[in-house]
C-alpha positions in Angstrom: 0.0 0.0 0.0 0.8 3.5 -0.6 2.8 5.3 2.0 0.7 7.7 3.7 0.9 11.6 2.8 -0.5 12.7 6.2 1.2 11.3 9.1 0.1 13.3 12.1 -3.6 12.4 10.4 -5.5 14.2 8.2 -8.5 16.9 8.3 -11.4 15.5 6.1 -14.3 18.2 5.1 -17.3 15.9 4.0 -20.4 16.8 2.3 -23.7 14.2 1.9 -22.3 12.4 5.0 -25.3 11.1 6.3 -25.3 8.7 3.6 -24.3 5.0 4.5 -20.7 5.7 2.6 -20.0 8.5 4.0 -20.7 7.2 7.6 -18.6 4.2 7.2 -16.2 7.0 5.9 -16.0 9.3 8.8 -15.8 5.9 11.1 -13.0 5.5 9.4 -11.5 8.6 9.8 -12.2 8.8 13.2 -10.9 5.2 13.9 -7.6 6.6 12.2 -7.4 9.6 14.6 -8.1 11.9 11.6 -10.3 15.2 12.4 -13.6 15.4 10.2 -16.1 18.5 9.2 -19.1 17.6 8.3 -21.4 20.1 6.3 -25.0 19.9 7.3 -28.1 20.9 5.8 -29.9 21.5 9.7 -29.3 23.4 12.5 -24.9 22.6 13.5 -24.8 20.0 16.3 -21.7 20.8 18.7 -22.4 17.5 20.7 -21.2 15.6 18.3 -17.5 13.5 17.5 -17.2 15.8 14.4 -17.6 19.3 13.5 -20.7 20.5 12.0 -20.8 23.6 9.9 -24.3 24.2 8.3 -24.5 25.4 4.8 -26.8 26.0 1.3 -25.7 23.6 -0.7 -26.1 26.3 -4.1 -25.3 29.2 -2.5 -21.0 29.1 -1.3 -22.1 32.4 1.0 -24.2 30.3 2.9 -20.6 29.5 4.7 -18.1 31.2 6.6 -14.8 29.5 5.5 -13.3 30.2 8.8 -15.7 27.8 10.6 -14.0 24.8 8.3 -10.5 25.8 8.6 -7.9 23.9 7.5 -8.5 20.9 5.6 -6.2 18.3 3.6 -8.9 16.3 1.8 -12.5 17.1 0.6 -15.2 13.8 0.5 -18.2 14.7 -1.9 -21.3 12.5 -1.5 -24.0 14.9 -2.3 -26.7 13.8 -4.5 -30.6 13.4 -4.5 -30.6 9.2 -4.8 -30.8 7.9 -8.7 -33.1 5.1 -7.2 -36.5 6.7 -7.5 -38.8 6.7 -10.4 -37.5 9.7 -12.9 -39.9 12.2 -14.5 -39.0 15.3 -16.2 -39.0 17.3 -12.3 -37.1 14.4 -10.5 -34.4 14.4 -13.3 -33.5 18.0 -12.6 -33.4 17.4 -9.1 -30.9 14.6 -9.9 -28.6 16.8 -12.0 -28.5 19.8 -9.8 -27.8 18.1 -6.2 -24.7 16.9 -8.5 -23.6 19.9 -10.6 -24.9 22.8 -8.2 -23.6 21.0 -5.0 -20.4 20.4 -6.8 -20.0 23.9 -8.4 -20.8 25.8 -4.7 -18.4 22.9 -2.7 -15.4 24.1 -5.5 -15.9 27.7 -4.8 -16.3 27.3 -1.4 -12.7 25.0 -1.3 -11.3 28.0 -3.7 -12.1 30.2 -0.7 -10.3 28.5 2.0 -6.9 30.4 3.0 -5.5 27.2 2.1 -6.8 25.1 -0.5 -6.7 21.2 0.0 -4.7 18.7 -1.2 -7.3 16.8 -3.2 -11.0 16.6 -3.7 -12.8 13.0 -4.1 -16.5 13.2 -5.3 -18.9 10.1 -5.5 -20.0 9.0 -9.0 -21.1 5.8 -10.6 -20.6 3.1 -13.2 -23.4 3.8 -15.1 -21.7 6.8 -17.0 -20.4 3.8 -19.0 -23.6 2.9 -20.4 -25.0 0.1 -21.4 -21.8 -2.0 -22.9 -22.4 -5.3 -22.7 -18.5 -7.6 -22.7 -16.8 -4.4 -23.3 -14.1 -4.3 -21.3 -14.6 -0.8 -19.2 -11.6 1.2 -17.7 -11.0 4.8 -17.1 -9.8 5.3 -20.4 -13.3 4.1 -21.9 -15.7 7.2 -23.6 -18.8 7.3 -21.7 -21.6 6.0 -22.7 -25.0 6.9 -23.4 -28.1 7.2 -20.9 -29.4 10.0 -18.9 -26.8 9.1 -16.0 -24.4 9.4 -18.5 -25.3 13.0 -20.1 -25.5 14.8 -16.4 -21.8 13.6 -15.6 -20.4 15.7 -18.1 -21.7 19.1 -16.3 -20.8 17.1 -13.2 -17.5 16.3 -13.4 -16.4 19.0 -15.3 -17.5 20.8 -12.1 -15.3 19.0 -9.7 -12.4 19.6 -12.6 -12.4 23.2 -11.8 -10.8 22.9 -8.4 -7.5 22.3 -10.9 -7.6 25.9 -11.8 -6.2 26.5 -7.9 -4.0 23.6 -7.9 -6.5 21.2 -6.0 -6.2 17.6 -7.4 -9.4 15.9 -8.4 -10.9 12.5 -8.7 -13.8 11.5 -9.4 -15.0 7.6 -7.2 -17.2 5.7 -10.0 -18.6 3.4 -7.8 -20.4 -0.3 -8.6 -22.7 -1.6 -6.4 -21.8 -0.7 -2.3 -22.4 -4.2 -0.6 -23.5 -3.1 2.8 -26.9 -5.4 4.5 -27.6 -2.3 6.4 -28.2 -0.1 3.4 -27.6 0.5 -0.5 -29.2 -1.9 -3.0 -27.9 -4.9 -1.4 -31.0 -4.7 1.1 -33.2 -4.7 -2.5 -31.9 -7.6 -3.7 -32.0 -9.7 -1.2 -35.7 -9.3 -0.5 -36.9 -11.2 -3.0 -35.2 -14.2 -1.7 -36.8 -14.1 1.8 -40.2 -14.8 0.0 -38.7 -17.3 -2.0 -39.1 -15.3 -5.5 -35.2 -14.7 -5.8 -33.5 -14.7 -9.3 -32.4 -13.2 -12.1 -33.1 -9.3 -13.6 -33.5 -9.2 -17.5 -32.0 -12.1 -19.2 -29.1 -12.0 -16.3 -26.5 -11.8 -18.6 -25.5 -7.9 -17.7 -21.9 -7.4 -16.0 -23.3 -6.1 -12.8 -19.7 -4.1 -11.1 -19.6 -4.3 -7.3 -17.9 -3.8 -4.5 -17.6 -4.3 -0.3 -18.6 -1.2 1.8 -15.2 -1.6 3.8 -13.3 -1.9 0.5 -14.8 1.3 -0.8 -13.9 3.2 2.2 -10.5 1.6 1.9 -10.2 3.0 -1.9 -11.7 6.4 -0.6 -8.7 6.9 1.6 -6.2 5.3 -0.8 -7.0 7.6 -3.5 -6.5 10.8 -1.0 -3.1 9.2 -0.3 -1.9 8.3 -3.7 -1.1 11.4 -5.8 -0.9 9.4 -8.6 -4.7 9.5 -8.6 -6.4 11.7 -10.6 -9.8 12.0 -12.2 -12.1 9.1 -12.5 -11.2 6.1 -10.6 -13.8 3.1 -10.6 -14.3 1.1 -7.3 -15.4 -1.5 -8.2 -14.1 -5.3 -7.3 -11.8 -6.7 -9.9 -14.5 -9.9 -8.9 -16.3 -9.9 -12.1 -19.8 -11.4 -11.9 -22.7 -11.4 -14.2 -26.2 -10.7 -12.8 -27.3 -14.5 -12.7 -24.1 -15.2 -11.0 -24.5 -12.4 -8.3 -28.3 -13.7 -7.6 -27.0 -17.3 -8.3 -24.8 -16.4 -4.8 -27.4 -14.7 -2.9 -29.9 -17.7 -3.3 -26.8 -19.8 -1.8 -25.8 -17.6 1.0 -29.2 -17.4 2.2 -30.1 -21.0 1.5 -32.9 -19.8 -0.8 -33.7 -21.2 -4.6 -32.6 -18.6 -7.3 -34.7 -19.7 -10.4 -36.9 -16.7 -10.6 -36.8 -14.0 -13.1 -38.2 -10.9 -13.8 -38.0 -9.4 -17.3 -36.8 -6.1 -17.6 -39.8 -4.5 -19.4 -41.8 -5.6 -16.1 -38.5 -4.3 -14.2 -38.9 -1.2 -15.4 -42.6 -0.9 -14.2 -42.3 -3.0 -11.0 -39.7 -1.5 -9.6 -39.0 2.1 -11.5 -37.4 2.9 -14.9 -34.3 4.0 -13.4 -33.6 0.2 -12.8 -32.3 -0.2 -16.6 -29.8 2.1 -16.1 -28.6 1.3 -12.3 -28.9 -3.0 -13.0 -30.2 -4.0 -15.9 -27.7 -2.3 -18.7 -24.5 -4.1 -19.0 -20.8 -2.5 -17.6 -17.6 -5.0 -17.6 -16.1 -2.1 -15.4 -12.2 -3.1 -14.4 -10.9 -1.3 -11.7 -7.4 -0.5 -13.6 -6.5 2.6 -11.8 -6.6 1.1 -8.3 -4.9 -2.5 -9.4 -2.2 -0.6 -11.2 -1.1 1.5 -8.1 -1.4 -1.3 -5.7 -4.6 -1.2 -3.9 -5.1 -4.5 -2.2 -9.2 -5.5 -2.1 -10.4 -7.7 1.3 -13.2 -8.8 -0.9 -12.2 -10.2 -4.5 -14.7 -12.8 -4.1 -18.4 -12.0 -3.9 -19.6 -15.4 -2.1 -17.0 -14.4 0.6 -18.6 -10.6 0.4 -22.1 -11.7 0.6 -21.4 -14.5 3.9 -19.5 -11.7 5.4 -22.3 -8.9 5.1 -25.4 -11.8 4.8 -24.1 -14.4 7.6 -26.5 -13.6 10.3 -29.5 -13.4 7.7 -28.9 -16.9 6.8 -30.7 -17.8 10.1 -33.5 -15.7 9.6 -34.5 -16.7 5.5 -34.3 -20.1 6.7 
């Protein structure tokens, strides 16, 4: 691993942390000894293990840069969630939690007394598009869908931070394996009444990764100037749809022969789901792999018995 930059520790400034990644995040940080600032929608909380600064996320005035301070790394998880049925209204609201967060969090990092090191904001996979065996890297053009079109403005957001010498990456991120929250909670429902199986004809790449390894990759990319742009976190584990339910049905002890089609999918569940899990991405995590990152989880049986184990009981 990496040797790393900050050795007395490390002050983080992260926004969206009340997500389930950016919890496990600032755990992590604060297991480390690292200082954290959290910026906060509501009302600052001083009673807490981290510092609280309240803000507008579209409005960088909304913030005294003095009540940050000093920080060495910037975590951006802001973002109105994906999985939600889109209309014309909930689309926008997508795009500009992502572009107008990002644009006021740059301006506000361009105002600090002293900018930070680097600047990591939370993306996804599915800016690759519907690929099917296409080998995906960081290299790869983006592909087409609606996900796809709002990272342009999105990233090239987060890319002006360059302009005051802040380096950028952008974390394109598979499926977070956590049972407490993400999509892994979604897909293992099913199961539990015995309706478990495949999504569409189960042949599409489906990239994923652990939540510890995630937060593992977070901080390695903060430590490894070598790191720039987008980085996909995903597992180099690759696994097809059918394989990944395939192993859910076995860790639970549940049959996996069902199947849904993906034109019911896409009414069932909401028409974002062709673009999250049904569209095919053979993402390889090349950036990571090339600069040494070692993954816990490589295997996705070993993922799912480590984060599903105490279900097991419980489906029975």
């Amino acid at each position: 691993m990496v040797a790393r930059l900050y050795d007395e520790g490390m002050r983080a400034l992260i926004s969206g942390a009340s997500g389930y990644i950016g919890q496990a995040l600032t755990k992590s940080l604060l297991e480390r000894g690292d200082e954290v600032v959290h910026l906060v929608r509501r009302e600052a909380d001083s009673d807490v293990d981290v510092t609280e600064v309240r803000w507008d996320a579209s409005d960088p005035d909304s913030v005294d840069v003095e009540d940050i301070g000093v920080v060495d790394a910037v975590f951006n998880f802001s973002g109105a969630t994906v999985a939600k049925r889109w209309n014309s209204d909930y689309l926008k609201v997508i795009a500009d939690s992502r572009i107008v967060t990002t644009e006021t969090l740059v301006e506000i990092c361009r105002r600090l007394e002293s900018p930070p090191s680097v600047l990591v904001t939370a993306s996804g996979v599915a800016v690759y598009g519907d690929r099917g065996d296409e080998q995906l890297t960081e290299a790869s053009k983006r592909g087409e869908g609606i996900l796809a079109e709002i990272a342009v403005p999105w990233e090239a957001a987060t890319a002006k931070a360059l302009e005051f010498g802040v380096r950028t990456a952008t974390a394109r991120f598979g499926i977070v394996m956590s049972a407490d929250d993400g999509a892994l909670p979604v897909l293992v429902r099913p199961f539990k009444w015995g309706l478990g199986g495949r999504l569409g004809d189960g042949r599409q790449w489906t990239p994923w990764i652990h939540l510890d390894d995630a937060v593992s990759a977070l901080l390695f990319i903060t430590e490894d100037e070598r790191l720039d742009g987008p980085v996909n976190v995903v597992s180099p584990g690759l696994v097809r749809n059918r394989d990944l339910t395939q192993a859910i049905g076995e860790v639970l002890g549940k049959p996996s022969f069902g199947w849904m089609p993906a034109t019911v999918a896409r009414i069932v569940i909401g028409n974002y789901i062709q673009e999250l899990a049904i569209d095919s991405k053979l993402v390889i995590p090349e950036k990571l792999m090339d600069a040494g990152f070692e993954f816990r989880y490589r295997d996705l049986r070993e993922c799912l018995r480590n984060e599903l184990g105490d279900q097991t009981a419980e489906a029975a």
